[in-house]
DSSP file (Angstrom, degrees, kcal/mol; ACC not computed):
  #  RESIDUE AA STRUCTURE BP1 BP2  ACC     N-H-->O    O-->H-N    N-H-->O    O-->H-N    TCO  KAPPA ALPHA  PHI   PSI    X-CA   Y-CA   Z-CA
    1    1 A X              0   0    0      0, 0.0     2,-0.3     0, 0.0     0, 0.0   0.000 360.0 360.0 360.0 168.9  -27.9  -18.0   -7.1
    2    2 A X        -     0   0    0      0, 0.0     2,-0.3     0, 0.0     0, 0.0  -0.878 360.0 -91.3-174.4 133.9  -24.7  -16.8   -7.3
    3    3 A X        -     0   0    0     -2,-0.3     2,-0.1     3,-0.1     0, 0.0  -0.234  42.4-171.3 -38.4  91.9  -21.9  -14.8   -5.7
    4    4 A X     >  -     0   0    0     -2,-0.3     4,-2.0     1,-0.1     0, 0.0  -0.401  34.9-117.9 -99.4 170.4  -22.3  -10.7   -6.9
    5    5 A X  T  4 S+     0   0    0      1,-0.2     4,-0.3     2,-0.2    -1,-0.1   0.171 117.9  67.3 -96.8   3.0  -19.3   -8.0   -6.0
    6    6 A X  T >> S+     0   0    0      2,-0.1     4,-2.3     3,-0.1     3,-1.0   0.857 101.8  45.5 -96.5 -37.6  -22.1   -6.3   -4.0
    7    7 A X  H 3> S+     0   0    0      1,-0.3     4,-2.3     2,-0.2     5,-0.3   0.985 117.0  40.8 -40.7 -68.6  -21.9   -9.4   -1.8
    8    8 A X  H 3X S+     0   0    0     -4,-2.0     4,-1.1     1,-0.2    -1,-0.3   0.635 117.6  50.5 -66.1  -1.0  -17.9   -9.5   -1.5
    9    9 A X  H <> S+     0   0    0     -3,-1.0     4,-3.7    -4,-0.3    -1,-0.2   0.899 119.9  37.9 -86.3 -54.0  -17.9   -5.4   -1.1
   10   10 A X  H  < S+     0   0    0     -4,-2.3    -2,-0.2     1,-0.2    -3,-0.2   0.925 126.9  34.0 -66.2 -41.8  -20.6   -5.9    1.7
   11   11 A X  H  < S+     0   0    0     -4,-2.3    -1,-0.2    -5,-0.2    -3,-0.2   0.787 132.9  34.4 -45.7 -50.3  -19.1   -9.2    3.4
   12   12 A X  H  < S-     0   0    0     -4,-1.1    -3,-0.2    -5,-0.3    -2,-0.2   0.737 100.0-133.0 -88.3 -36.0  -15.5   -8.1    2.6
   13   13 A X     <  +     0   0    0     -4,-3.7     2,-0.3     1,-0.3    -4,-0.2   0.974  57.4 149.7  43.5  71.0  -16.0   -4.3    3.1
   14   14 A X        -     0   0    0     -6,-0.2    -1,-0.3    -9,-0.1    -2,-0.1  -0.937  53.7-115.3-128.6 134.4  -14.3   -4.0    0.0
   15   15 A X        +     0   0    0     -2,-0.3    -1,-0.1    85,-0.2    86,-0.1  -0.192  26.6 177.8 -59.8 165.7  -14.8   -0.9   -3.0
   16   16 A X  S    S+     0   0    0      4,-0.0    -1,-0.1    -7,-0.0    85,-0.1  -0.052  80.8  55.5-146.2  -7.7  -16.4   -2.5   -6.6
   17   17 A X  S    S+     0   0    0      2,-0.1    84,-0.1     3,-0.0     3,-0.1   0.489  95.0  79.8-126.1  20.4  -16.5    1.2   -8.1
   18   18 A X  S    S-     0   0    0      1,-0.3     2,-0.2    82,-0.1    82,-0.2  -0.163 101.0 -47.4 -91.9 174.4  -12.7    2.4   -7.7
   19   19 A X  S    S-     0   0    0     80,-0.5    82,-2.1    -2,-0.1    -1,-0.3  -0.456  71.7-120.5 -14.0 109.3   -9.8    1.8   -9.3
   20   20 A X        -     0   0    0     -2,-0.2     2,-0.4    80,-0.2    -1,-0.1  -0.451  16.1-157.2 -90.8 156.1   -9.5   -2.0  -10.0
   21   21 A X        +     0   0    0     -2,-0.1     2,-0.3    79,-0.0     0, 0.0  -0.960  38.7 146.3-110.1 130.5   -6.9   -4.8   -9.1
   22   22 A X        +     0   0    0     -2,-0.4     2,-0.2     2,-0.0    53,-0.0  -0.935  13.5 161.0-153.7 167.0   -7.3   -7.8  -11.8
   23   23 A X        -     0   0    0     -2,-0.3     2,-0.2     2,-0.1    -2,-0.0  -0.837  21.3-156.8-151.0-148.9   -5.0  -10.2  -13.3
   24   24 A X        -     0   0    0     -2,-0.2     2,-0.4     0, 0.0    -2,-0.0  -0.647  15.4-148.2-176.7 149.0   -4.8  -13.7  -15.3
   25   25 A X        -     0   0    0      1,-0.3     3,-0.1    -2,-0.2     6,-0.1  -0.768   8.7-145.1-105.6 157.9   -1.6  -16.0  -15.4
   26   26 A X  S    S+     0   0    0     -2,-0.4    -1,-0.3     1,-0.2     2,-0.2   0.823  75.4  22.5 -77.2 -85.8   -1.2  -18.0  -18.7
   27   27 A X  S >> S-     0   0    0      1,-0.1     3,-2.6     2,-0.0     4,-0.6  -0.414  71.2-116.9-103.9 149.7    0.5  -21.3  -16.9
   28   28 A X  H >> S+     0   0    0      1,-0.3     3,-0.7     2,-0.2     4,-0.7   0.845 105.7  54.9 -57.5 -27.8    0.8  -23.1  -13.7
   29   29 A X  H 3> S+     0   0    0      1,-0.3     4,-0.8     2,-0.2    -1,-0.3   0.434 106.2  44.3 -87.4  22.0    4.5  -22.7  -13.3
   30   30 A X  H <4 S+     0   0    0     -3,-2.6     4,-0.3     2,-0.2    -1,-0.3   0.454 111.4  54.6-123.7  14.5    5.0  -19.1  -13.5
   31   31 A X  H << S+     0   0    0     -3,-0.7    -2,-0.2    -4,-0.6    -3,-0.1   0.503 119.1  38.3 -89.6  -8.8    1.9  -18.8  -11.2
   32   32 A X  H >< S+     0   0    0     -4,-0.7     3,-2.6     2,-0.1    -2,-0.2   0.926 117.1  52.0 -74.4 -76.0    4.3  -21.5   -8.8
   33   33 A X  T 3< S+     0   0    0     -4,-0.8    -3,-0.1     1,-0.3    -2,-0.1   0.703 107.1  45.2 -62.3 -38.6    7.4  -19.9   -9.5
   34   34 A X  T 3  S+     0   0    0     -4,-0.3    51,-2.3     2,-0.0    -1,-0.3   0.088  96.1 125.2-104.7  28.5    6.8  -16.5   -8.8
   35   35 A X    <   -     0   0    0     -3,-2.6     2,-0.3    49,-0.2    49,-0.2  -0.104  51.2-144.5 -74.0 176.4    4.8  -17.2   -5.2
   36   36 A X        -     0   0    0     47,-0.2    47,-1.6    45,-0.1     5,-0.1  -0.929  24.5-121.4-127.8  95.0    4.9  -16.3   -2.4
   37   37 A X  B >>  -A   82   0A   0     -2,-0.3     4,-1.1    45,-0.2     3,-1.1  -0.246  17.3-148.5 -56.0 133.1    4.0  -19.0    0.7
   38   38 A X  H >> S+     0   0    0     43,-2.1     4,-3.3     1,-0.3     3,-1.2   0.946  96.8  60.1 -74.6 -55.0    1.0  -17.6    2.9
   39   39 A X  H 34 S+     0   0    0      1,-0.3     4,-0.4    42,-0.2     5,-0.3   0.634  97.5  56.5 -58.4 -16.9    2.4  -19.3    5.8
   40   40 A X  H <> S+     0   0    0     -3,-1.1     4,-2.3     2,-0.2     5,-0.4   0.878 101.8  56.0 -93.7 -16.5    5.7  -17.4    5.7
   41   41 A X  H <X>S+     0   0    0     -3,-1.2     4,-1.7    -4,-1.1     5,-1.5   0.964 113.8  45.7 -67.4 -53.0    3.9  -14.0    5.8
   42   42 A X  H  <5S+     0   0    0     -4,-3.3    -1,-0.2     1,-0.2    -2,-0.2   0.594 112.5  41.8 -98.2  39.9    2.5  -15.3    8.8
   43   43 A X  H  45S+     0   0    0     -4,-0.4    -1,-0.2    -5,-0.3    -2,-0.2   0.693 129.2  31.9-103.7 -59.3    5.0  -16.6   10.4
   44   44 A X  H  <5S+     0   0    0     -4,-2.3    -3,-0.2    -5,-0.3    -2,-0.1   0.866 129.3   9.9 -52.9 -71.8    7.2  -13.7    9.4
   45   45 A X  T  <5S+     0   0    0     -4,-1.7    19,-0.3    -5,-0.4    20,-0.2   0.596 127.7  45.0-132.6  34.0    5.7  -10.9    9.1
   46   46 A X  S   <S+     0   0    0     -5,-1.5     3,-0.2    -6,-0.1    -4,-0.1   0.232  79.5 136.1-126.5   5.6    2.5  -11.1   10.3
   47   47 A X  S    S-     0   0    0     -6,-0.4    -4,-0.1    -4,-0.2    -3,-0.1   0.059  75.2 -40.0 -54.2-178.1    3.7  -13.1   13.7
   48   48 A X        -     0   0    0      1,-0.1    -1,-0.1    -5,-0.1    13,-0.0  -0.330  64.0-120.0 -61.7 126.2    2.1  -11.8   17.1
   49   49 A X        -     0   0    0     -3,-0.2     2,-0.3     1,-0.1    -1,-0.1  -0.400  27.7-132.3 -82.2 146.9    1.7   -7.8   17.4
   50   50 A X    >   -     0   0    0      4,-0.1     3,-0.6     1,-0.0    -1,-0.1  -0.739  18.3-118.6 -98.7 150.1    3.8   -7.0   20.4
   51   51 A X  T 3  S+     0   0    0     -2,-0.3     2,-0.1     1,-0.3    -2,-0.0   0.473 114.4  43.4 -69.2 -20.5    1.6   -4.5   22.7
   52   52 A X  T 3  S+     0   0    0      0, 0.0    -1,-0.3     0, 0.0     2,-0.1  -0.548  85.9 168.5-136.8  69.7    4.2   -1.8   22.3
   53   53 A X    <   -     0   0    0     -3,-0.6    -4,-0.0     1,-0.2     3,-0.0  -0.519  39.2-120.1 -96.3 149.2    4.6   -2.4   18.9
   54   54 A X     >  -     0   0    0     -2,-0.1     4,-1.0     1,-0.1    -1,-0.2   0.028  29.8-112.0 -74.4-172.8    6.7    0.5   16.9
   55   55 A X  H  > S+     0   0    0      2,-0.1     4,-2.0     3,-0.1     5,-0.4   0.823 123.2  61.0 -76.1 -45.6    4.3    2.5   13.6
   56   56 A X  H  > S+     0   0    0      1,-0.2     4,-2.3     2,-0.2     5,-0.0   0.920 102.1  40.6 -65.5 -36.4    6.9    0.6   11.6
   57   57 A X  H  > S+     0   0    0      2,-0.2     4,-1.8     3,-0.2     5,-0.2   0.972 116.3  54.8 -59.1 -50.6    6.0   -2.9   12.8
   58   58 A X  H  X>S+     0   0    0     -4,-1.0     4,-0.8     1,-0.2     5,-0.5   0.880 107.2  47.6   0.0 -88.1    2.4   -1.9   12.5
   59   59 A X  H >X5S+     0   0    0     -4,-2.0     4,-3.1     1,-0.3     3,-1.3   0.880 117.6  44.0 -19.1 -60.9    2.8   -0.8    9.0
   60   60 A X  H 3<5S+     0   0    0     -4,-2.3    -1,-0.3    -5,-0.4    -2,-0.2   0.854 113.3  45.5 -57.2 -51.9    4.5   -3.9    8.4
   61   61 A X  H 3<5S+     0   0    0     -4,-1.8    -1,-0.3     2,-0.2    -2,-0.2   0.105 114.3  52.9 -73.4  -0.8    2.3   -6.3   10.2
   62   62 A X  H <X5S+     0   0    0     -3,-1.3     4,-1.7    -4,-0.8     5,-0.4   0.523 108.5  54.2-108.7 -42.1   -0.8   -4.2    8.4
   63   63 A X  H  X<S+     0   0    0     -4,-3.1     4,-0.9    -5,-0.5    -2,-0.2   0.867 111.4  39.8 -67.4 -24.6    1.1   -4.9    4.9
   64   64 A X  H  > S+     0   0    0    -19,-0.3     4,-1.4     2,-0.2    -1,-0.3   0.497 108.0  59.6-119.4   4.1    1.4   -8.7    5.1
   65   65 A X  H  > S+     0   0    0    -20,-0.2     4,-2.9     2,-0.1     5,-0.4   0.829 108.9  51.2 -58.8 -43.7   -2.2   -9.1    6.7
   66   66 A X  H  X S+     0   0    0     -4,-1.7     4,-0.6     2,-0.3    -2,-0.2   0.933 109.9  48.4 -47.8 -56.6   -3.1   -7.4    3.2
   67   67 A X  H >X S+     0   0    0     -4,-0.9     3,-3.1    -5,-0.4     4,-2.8   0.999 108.5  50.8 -33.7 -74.9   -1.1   -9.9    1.5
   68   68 A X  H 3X>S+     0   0    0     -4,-1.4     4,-1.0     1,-0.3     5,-0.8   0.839 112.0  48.4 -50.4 -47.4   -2.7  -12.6    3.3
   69   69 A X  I 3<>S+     0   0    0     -4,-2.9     5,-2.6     3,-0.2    -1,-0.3   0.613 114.1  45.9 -23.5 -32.5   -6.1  -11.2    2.4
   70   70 A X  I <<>S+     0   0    0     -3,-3.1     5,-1.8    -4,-0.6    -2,-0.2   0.896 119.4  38.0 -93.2 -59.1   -5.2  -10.8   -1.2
   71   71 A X  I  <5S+     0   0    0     -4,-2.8     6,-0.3     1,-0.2    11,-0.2   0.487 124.1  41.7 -80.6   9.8   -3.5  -14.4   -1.8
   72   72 A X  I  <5S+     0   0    0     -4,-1.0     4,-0.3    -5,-0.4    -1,-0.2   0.500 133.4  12.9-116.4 -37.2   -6.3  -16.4    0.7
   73   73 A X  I   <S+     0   0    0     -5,-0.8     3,-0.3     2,-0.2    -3,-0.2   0.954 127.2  35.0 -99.4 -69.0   -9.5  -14.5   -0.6
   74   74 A X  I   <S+     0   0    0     -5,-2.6    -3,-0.2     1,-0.3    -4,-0.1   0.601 132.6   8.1 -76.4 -12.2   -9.1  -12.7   -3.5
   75   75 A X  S   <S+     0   0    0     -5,-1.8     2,-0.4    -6,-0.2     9,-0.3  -0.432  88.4 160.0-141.8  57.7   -6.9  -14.0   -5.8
   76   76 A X        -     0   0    0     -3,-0.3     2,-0.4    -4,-0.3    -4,-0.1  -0.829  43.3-121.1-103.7 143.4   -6.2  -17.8   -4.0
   77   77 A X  B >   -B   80   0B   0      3,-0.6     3,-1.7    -2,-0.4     5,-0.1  -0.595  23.6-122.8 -55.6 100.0   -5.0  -20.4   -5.7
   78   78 A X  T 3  S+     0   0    0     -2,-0.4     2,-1.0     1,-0.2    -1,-0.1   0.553 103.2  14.5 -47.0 -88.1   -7.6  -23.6   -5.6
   79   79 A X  T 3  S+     0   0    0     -3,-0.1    -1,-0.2     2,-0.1     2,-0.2  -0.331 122.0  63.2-115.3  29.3   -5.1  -26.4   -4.0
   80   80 A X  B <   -B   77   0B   0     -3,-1.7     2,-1.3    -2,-1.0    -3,-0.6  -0.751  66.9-134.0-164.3 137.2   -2.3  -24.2   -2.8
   81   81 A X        +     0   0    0     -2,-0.2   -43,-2.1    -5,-0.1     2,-0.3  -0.510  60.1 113.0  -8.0  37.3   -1.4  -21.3   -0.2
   82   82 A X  B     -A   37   0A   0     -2,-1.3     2,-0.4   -45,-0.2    -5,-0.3  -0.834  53.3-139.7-136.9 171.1    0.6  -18.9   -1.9
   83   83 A X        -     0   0    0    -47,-1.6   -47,-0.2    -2,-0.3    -7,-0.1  -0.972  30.7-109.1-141.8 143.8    0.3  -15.5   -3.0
   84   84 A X    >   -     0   0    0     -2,-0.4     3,-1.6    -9,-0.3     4,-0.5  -0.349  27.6-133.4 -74.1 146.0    1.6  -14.1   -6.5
   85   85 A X  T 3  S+     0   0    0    -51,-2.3     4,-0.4     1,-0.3    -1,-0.2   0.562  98.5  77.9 -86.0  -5.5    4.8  -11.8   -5.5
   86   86 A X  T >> S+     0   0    0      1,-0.2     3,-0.7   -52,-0.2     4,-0.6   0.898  84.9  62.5 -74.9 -25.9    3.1   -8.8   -8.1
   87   87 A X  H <> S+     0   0    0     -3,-1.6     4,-0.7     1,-0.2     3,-0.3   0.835  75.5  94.7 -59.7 -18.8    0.7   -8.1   -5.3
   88   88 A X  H >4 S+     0   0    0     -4,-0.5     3,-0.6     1,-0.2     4,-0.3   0.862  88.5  37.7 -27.2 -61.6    3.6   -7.1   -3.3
   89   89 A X  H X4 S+     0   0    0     -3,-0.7     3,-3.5    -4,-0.4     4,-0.3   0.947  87.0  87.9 -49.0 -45.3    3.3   -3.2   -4.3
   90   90 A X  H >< S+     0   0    0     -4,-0.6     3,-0.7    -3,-0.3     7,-0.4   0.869  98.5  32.3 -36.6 -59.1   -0.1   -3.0   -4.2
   91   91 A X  T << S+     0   0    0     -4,-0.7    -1,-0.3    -3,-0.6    -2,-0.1   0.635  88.9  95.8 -82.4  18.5   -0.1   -2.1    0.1
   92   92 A X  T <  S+     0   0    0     -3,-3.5     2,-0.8    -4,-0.3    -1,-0.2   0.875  88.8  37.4 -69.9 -18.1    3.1   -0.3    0.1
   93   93 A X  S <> S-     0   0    0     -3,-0.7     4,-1.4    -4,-0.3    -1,-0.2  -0.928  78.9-174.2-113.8  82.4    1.2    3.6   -0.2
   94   94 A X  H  > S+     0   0    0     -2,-0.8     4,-0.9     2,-0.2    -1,-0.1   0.837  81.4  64.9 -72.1 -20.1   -1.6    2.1    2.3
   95   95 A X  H  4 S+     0   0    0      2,-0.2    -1,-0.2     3,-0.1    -4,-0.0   0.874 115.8  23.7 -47.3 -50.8   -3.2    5.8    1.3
   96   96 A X  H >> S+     0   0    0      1,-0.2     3,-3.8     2,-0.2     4,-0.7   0.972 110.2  73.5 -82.3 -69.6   -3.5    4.6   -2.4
   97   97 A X  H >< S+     0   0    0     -4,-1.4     3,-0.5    -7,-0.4    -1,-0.2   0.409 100.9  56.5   0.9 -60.8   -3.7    0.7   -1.3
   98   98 A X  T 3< S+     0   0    0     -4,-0.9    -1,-0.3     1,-0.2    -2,-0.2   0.229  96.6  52.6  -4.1 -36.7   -7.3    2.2   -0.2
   99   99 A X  T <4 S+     0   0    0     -3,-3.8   -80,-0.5   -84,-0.0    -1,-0.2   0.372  83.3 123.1-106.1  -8.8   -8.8    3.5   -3.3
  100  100 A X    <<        0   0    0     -4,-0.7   -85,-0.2    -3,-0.5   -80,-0.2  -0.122 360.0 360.0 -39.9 140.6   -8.1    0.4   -4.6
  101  101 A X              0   0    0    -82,-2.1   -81,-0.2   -83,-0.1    -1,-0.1   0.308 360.0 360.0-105.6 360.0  -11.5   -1.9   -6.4
C-alpha cells in the first residue's frame, strides 16, 4: 500500500486538480542556506492569537501557520525543521494561495 494525493487531499483537505506547487533542490546547502527555521515562525509569527486580534495580525498569523504547514508537511526536510524561503510568496494573495494544488 501506499500513500495516493486522494489520501493527502482528503486527510489534508488539500486540491490535487488545481494549479500545482512543486519543486526539487540540487544540493544540501542551498536547501540549508536559503531556510527558514519552523520554530521562528512560531515563535514569531505564529505566537498566541490575542482574542482581540487586529485582520492584520490575523492575516499574518494565518500566513505563517501556512508556512508551517508547507515546511512541516509538505515539503519537510527529513532530519531538520526548516522551511525553503521560496514558499514565502506562495500565502501572500490568500485568494490565489487557495487555488493552489
Amino acid at each position: 500500500m501506499t500513500i495516493t494525493m486522494q489520501d493527502v487531499a482528503y486527510q489534508l483537505g488539500l486540491k490535487i486538480d488545481s494549479d500545482p506547487v512543486s519543486g526539487c533542490m540540487d544540493d544540501r546547502q542551498s536547501q540549508t542556506k536559503w531556510t527558514v527555521k519552523l520554530t521562528w515562525f512560531h515563535n514569531t509569527v505564529c505566537r498566541e492569537l490575542e482574542q482581540d486580534a487586529t485582520e492584520e495580525r490575523l492575516l499574518r498569523y494565518t500566513r505563517g501557520y501556512i508556512m508551517q504547514l508547507i515546511g512541516d508537511i509538505l515539503f519537510s526536510y527529513a532530519s531538520d525543521s526548516r522551511v525553503h524561503i521560496r514558499w514565502l510568496s506562495l500565502p501572500e494573495d490568500l485568494d490565489t494561495c487557495g487555488g493552489l494544488s
